[in-house]
PyMOL commands that place a pseudoatom at each C-alpha (Angstrom):
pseudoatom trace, name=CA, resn=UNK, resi=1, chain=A, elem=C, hetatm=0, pos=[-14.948, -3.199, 7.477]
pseudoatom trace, name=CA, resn=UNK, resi=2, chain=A, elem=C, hetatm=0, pos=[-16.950, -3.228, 10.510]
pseudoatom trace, name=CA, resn=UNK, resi=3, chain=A, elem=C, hetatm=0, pos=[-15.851, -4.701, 13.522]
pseudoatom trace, name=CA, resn=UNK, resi=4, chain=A, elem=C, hetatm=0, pos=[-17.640, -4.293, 17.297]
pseudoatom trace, name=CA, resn=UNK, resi=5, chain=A, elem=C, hetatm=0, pos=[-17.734, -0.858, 18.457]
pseudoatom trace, name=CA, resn=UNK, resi=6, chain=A, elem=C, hetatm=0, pos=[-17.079, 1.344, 15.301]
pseudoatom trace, name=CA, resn=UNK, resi=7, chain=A, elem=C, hetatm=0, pos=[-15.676, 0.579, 11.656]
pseudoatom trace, name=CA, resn=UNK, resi=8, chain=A, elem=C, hetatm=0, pos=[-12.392, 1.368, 10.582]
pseudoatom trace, name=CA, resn=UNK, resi=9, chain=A, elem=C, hetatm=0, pos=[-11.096, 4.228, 8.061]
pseudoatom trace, name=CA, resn=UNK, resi=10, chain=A, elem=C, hetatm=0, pos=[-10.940, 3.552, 4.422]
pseudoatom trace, name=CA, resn=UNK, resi=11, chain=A, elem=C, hetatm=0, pos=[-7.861, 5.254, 4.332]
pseudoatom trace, name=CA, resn=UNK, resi=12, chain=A, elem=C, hetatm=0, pos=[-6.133, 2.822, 6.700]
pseudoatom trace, name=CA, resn=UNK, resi=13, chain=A, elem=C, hetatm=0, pos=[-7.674, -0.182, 5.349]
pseudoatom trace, name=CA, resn=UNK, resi=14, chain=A, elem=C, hetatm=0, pos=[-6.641, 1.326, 1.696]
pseudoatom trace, name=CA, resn=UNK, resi=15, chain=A, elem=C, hetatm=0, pos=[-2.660, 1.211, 3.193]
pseudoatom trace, name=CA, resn=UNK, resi=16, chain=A, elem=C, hetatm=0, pos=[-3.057, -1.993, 5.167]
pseudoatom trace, name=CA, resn=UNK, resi=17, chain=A, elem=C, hetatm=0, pos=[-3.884, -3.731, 1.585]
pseudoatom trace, name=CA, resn=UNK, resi=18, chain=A, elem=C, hetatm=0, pos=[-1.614, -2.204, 0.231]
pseudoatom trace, name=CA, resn=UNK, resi=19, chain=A, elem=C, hetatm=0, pos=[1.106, -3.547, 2.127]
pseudoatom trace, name=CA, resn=UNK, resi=20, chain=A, elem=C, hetatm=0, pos=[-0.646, -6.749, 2.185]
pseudoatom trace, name=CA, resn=UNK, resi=21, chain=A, elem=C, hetatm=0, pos=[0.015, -6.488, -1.640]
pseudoatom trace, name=CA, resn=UNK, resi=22, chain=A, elem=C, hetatm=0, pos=[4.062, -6.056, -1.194]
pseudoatom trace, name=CA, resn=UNK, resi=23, chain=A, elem=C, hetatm=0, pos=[3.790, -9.104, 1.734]
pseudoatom trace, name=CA, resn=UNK, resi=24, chain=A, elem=C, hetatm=0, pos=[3.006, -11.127, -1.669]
pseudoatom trace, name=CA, resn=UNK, resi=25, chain=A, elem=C, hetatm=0, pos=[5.979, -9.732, -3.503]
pseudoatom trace, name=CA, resn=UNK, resi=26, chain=A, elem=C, hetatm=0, pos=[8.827, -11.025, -0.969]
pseudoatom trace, name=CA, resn=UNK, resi=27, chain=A, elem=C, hetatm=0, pos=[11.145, -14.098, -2.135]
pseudoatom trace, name=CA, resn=UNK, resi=28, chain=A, elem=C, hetatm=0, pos=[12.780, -16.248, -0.257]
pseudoatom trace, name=CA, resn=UNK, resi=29, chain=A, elem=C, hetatm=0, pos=[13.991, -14.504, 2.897]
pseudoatom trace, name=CA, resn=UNK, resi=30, chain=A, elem=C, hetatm=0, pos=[16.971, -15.572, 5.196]
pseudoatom trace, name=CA, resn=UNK, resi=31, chain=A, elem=C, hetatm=0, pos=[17.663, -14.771, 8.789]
pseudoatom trace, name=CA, resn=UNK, resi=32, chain=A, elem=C, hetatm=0, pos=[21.444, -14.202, 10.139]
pseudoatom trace, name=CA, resn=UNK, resi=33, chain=A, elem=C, hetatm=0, pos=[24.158, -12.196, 8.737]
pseudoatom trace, name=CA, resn=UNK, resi=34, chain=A, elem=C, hetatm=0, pos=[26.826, -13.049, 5.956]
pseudoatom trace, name=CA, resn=UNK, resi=35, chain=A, elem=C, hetatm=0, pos=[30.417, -11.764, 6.671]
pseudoatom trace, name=CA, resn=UNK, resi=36, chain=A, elem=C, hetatm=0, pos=[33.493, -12.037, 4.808]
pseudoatom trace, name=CA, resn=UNK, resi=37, chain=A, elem=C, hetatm=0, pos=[36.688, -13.277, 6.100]
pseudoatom trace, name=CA, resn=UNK, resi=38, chain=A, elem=C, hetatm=0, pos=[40.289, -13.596, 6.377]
pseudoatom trace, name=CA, resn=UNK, resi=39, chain=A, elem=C, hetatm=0, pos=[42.285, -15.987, 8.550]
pseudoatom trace, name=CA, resn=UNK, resi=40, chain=A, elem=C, hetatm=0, pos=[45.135, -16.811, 9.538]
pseudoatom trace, name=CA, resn=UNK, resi=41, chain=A, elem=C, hetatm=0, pos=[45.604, -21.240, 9.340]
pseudoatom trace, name=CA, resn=UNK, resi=42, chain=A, elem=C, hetatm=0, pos=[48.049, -21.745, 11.992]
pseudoatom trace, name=CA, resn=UNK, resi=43, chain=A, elem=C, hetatm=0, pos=[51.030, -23.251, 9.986]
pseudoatom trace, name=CA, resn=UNK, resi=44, chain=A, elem=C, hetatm=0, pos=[54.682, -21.697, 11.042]
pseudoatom trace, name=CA, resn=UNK, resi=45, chain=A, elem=C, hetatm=0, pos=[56.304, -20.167, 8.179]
pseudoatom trace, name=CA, resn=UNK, resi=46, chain=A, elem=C, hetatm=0, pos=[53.402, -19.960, 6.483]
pseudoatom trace, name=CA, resn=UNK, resi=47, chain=A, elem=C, hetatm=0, pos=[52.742, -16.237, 4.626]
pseudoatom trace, name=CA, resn=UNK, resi=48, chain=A, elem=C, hetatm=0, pos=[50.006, -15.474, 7.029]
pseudoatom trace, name=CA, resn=UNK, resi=49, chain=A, elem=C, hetatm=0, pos=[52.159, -15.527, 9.827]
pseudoatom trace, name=CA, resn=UNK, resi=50, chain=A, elem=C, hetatm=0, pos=[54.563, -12.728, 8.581]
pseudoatom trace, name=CA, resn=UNK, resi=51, chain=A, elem=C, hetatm=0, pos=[54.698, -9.252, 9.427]
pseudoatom trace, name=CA, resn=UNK, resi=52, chain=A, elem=C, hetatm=0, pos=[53.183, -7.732, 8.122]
pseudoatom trace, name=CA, resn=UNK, resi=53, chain=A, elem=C, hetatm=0, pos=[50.405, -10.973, 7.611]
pseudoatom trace, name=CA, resn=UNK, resi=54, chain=A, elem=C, hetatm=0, pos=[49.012, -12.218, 4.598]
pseudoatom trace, name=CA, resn=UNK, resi=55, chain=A, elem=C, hetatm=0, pos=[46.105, -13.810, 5.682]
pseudoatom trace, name=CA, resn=UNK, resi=56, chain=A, elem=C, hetatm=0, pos=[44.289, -16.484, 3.928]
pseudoatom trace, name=CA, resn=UNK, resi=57, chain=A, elem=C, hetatm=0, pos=[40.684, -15.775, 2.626]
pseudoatom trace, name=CA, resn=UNK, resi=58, chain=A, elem=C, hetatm=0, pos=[38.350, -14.313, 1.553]
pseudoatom trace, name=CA, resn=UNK, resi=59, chain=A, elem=C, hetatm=0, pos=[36.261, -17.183, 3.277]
pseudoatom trace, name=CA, resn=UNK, resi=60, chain=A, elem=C, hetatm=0, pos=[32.564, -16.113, 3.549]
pseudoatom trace, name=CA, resn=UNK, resi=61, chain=A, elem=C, hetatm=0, pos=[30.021, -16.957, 6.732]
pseudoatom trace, name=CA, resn=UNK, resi=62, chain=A, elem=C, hetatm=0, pos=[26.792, -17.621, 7.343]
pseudoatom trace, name=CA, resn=UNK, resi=63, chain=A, elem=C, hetatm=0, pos=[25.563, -16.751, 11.043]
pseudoatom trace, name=CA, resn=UNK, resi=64, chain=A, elem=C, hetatm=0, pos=[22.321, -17.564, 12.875]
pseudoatom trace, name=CA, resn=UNK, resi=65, chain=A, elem=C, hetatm=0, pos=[21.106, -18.313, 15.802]
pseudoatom trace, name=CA, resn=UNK, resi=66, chain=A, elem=C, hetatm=0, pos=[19.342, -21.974, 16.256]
pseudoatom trace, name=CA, resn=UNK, resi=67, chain=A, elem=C, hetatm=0, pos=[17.736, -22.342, 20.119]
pseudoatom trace, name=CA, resn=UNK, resi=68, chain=A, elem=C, hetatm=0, pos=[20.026, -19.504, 21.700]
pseudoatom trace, name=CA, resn=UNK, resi=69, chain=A, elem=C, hetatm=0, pos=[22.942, -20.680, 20.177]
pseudoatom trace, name=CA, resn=UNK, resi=70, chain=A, elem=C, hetatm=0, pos=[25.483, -19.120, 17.163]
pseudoatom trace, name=CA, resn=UNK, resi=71, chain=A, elem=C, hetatm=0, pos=[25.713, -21.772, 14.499]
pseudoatom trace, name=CA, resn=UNK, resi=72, chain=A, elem=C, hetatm=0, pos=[27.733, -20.707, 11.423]
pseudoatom trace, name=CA, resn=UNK, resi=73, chain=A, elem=C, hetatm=0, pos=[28.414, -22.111, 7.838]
pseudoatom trace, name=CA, resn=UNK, resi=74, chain=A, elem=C, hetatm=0, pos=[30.863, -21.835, 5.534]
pseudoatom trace, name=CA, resn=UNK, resi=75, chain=A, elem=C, hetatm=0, pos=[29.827, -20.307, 1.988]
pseudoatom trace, name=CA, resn=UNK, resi=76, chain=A, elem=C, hetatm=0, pos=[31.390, -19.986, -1.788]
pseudoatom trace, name=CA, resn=UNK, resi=77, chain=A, elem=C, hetatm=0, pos=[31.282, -16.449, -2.802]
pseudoatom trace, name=CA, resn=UNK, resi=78, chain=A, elem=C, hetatm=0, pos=[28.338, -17.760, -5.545]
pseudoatom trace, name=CA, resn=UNK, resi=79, chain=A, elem=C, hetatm=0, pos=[25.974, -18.905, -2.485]
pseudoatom trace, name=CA, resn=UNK, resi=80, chain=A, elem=C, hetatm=0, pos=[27.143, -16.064, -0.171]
pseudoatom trace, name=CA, resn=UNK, resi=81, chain=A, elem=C, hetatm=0, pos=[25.914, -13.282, -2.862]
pseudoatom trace, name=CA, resn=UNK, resi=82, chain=A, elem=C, hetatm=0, pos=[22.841, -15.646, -3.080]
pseudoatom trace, name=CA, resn=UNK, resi=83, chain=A, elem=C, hetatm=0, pos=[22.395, -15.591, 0.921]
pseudoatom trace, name=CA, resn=UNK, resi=84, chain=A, elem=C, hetatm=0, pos=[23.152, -12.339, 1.420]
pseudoatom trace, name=CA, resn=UNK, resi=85, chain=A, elem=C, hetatm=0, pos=[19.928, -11.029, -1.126]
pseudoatom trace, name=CA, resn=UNK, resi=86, chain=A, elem=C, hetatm=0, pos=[17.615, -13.511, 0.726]
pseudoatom trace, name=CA, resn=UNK, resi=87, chain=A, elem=C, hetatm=0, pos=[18.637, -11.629, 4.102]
pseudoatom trace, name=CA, resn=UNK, resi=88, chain=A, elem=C, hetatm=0, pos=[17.884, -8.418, 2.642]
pseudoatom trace, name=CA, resn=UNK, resi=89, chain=A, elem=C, hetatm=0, pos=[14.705, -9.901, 1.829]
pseudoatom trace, name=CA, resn=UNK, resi=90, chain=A, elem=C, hetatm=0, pos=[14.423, -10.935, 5.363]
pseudoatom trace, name=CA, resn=UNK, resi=91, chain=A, elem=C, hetatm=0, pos=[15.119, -7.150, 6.609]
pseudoatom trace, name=CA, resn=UNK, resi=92, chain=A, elem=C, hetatm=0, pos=[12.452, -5.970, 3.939]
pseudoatom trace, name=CA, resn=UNK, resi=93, chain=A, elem=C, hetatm=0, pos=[9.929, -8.317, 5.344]
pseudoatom trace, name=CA, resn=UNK, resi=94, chain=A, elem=C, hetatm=0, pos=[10.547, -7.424, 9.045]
pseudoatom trace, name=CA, resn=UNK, resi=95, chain=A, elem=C, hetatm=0, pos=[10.043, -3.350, 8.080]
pseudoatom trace, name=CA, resn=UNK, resi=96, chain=A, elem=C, hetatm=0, pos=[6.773, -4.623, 5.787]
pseudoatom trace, name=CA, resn=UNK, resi=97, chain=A, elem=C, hetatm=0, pos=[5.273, -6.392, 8.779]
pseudoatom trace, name=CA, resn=UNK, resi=98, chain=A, elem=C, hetatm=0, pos=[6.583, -3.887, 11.013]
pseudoatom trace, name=CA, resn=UNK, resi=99, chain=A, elem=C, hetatm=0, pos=[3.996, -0.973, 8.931]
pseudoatom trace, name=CA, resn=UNK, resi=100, chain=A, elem=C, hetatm=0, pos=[1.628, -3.615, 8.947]
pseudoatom trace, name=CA, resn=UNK, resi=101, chain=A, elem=C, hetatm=0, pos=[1.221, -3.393, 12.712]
pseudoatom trace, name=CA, resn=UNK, resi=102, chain=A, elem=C, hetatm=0, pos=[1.434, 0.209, 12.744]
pseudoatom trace, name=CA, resn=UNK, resi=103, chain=A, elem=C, hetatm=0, pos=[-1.420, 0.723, 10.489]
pseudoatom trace, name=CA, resn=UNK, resi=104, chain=A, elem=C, hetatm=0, pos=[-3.379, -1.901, 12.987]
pseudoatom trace, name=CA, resn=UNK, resi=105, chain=A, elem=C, hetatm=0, pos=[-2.521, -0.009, 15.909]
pseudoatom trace, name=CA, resn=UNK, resi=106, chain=A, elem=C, hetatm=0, pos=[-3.548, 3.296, 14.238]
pseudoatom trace, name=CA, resn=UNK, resi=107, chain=A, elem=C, hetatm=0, pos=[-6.964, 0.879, 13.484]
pseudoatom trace, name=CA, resn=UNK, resi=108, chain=A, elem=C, hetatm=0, pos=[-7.558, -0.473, 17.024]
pseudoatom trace, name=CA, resn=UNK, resi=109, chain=A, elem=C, hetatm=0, pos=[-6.870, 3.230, 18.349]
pseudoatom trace, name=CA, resn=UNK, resi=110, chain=A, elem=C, hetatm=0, pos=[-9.746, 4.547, 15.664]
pseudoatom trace, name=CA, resn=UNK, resi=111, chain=A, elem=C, hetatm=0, pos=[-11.926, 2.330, 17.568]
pseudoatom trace, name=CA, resn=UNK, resi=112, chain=A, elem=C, hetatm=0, pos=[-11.368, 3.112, 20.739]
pseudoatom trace, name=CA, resn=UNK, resi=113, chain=A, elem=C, hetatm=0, pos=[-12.187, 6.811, 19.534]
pseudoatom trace, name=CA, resn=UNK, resi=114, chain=A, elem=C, hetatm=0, pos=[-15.787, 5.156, 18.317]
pseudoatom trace, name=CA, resn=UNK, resi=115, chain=A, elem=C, hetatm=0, pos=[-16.466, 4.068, 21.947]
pseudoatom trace, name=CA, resn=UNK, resi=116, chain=A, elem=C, hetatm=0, pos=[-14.581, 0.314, 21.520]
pseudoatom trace, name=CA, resn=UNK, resi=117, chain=A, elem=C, hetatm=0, pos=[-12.737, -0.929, 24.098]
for i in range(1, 117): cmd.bond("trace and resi %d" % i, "trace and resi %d" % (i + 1))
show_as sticks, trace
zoom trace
């Protein structure tokens, strides 16, 4: 591949396609975290407020940030096991991307070496 001031190794455009390759492989992806819960509802004499507490749950959660602020959805278990693979996704995407640039920077610093800028 040549670019102004030098060309860049085949061995680092070899990996950078090849990670290109596994960008194509990632599903749907999901930002946010999924936690499972259980809560207490408030009601006297009800079995959550005991001692010891049975609390009420599990209830699952969906949290995100939308402009700067926490927004959070209730799940079923079904959607929750659903949300929770698409945020792995997410976090494999974010490492994928995250090689990606490494193997750019290694690029742009190969031509600097050829007398780039």
């Amino acid at each position: 591949m040549e670019r102004e001031g030098g060309t860049i190794s085949r061995a680092l455009r070899r990996e950078f396609e090849h990670h290109r390759g596994e960008l194509s492989r990632v599903g749907f992806f999901l930002r946010g975290s999924v936690v499972r819960r259980f809560m207490p509802c408030g009601r006297a004499g009800c079995r959550c407020q005991g001692s010891p507490p049975r609390l009420h749950g599990p209830y699952y959660q969906w949290t995100r940030k939308v402009r700067g602020k926490t927004v959070t959805v209730r799940l079923t278990p079904e959607v929750a096991r659903v949300y929770l693979a698409w945020i792995k996704n997410g976090r494999g995407l974010d490492d994928l991307l995250a090689k990606m640039e490494k193997v750019s920077e290694r690029a742009v610093e190969g031509l600097r070496r050829q007398g780039g800028r």
